[in-house]
C-alpha positions, 0 to 999 in steps of 0.5 A: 500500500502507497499513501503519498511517499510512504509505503506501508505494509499490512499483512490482509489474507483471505481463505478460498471460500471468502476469495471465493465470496469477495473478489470472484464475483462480479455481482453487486448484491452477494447473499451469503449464508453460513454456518457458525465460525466460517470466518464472515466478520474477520473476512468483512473487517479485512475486506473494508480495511482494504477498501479504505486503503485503496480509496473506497468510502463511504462504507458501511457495517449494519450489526446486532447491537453496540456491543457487538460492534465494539469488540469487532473493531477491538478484535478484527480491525485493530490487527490489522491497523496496528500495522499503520502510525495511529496518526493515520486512522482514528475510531471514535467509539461514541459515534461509531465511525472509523477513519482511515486515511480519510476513509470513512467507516460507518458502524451502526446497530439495528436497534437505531435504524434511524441512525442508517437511513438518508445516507450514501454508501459505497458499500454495505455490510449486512452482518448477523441477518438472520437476526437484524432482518427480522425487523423487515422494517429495516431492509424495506425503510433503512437498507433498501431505498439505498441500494436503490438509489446509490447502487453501493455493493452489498453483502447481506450475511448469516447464519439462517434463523428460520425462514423469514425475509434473510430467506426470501432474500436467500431465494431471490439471489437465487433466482433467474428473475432478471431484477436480480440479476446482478444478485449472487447466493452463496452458501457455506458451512463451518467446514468451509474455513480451512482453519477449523478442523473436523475436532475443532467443531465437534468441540464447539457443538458436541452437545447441540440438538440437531436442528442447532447443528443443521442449521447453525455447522451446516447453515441450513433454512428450517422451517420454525428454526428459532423454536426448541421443542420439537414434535409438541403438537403429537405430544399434546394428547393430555388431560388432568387427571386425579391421582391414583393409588401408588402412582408417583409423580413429580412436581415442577413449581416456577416462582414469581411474585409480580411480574412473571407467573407461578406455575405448577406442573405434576407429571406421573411416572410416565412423562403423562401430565395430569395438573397444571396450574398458573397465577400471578401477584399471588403472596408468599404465604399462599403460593407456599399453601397451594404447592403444600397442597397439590402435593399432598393430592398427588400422592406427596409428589417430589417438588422440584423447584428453582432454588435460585434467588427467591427460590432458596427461601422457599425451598427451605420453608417448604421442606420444614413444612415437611415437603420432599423438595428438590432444589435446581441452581440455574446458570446457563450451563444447567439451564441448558441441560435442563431444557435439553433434556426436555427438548430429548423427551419431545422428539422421542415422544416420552412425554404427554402434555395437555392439549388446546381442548381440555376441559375445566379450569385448566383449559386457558392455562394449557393453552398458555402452556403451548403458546410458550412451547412454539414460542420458546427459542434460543440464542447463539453467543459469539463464543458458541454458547446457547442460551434458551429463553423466550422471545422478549416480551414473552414468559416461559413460566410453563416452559421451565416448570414442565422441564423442572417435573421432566427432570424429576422423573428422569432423575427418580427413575421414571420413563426412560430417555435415551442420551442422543448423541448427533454426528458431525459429517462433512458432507 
């Protein structure tokens, strides 16, 4: 690189399938869809560091949040710009803009879309849009009339999550209709980065569900990607049930005093549930006395409960109060095996929940049930990690105290489940 009478030298490598995606293709919009770890966000960094170099600017970078944002410069722009005197470059954090030899690189987040719109760009990074996309909103009002109207190169770039616009995206640049035909598709999975091996991404997702893995090692569309459980509406076959003599059951009690619901869930020994209640802004003192008393009439059901937090009070007066409780500490990591464990008896169908029809009192609480079961979803961290939880603005009460009885009976000896274990095959 030559700026002025000074020649600096700056180390930009690329692997095949990213030369393959950046500087093969002669299209203006490239949709690229990839599995975890294939190397888009350090590919993209290097791509627009070069871009600056050679004189290109504007350019701009659409991600998740803020956060993000920063620890990408910090991780992926910084190697390589410490190979320029910093008097030549400047990021200023605040504004989320970097400057290189008078290049501009706007960064902005897709919780700010009016931060991204009236702007000219030269070239636009769409990362993580399997997620940001999810806005429609922001392609159709912010990105769009862009790409329209100031015809900059595009890269629209992710792992799949679900089949929303990213897919309707996907399958446009696809197509033979000539309205995009200066659109490119792209497909990758991890096994595209020639610096992951086979073991390193057995590692990474060794304990990931199948559908994790097709979609996020293969970078694969599924239909409903982003719901856990799977197999819920065969499973939802139930109906309340009064106890029977020498049956076990076990007992999954969620806790909340304000804002979220108490629930309480019993399953028998066969993974079959027979109760199910949930209530809000409920007192202590009387959420303690219906959990007494639902136990009792099943048979005095092993309480597993959330010992976490406001849990552990509880926990301790319920088991003075003569209960047999079984307390759960969550973090993410038990938190994952928890609702695992659950995911595992939906697909080998070993547990019956209620379905939409049941009658009586308990007929708007299963229907509450199976509305968090379809909703219930996941997140991947940068670092591979998965993290179950409800959409925001949703609650997963039902989710986390069937999983909790699930549990129970998994420990306590009842309906069998077998370990699943998933391959990881190149092909």
């Amino acid at each position: 690189m030559n700026q002025g009478a000074t020649e600096l030298s700056v180390p930009i490598k690329y692997h095949p399938a990213q030369n393959k995606l950046f500087f093969q293709s002669p299209a203006r919009v490239k949709v690229a869809v990839k599995g975890r770890r294939f190397g888009l966000t350090r590919g993209v960094s290097n791509l627009y560091c070069e871009n600056a170099f050679e004189g290109l600017s504007p350019q701009l970078w659409v991600d998740t949040v803020n956060g993000n944002i920063d620890r990408y410069v910090e991780r992926y722009f910084y190697p390589t710009l410490k190979n320029i005197p910093t008097k030549h470059w400047t990021w200023r954090q605040q504004k989320k803009e970097l400057d290189i030899f008078g290049r501009r690189i706007d960064f902005r987040s897709a919780d700010q879309p009016e931060r991204i719109e009236g702007f000219a760009y030269r070239h636009m990074f769409l990362n993580e849009a399997g997620i940001i996309l999810r806005n429609e909103s922001l392609f159709y009002n912010s990105i769009s009339p862009m790409m329209l109207d100031f015809k900059p190169n595009v890269i629209i770039g992710g792992t799949p999550k679900g089949k929303g616009l990213f897919y309707s995206l996907a399958m446009k640049a696809k197509s033979d209709e000539p309205k995009y035909k200066d659109w490119e598709h792209f497909h990758f999975t991890s096994f595209d980065n020639p610096f992951l091996t086979a073991a390193d991404i057995e590692e990474l997702s060794s304990d990931w569900p199948e559908v994790v893995r097709r979609q996020e090692i293969y970078a694969e569309f599924l239909d409903d990607a982003s719901s856990v459980f799977r197999n819920v509406g065969t499973c939802a076959v139930a109906a309340p049930r009064k106890s029977r003599p020498l049956e076990t059951y076990k007992l999954g009690v969620d806790l909340a005093r304000l804002v979220d619901y108490t629930v309480i869930v019993v399953l028998d020994s066969n993974g079959d549930q027979v109760y199910l209640d949930r209530f809000t802004e409920t007192d202590w003192r009387i959420q303690k006395e219906r959990i007494k008393n639902v136990s009792k009439a099943y048979n005095n059901a092993e309480v597993w409960l959330d010992s976490t937090g406001i849990g552990d009070p509880i926990h301790s007066d319920l088991t003075e109060a003569g209960l047999n409780v079984k307390g759960y500490k969550f973090t993410n990591e038990s938190k994952k095996q928890l609702i695992q464990a659950l995911m595992l008896a939906f697909e080998q169908e070993k547990i019956k929940i209620f379905s939409e029809n049941v009658d009586g009192p308990q007929a708007v609480h299963a229907k509450s049930q199976l509305n968090e079961l379809y909703l219930f979803g996941y997140e991947m961290t940068s670092s591979g990690l998965i993290k179950y939880n409800a959409p925001e603005g949703h609650h997963d009460d039902c989710v986390t105290a069937l999983a909790l009885a699930n549990w129970g009976i998994r420990q306590g000896g009842g309906v069998g489940i077998a370990v699943a274990t998933w391959d990881v095959r190149p092909d």
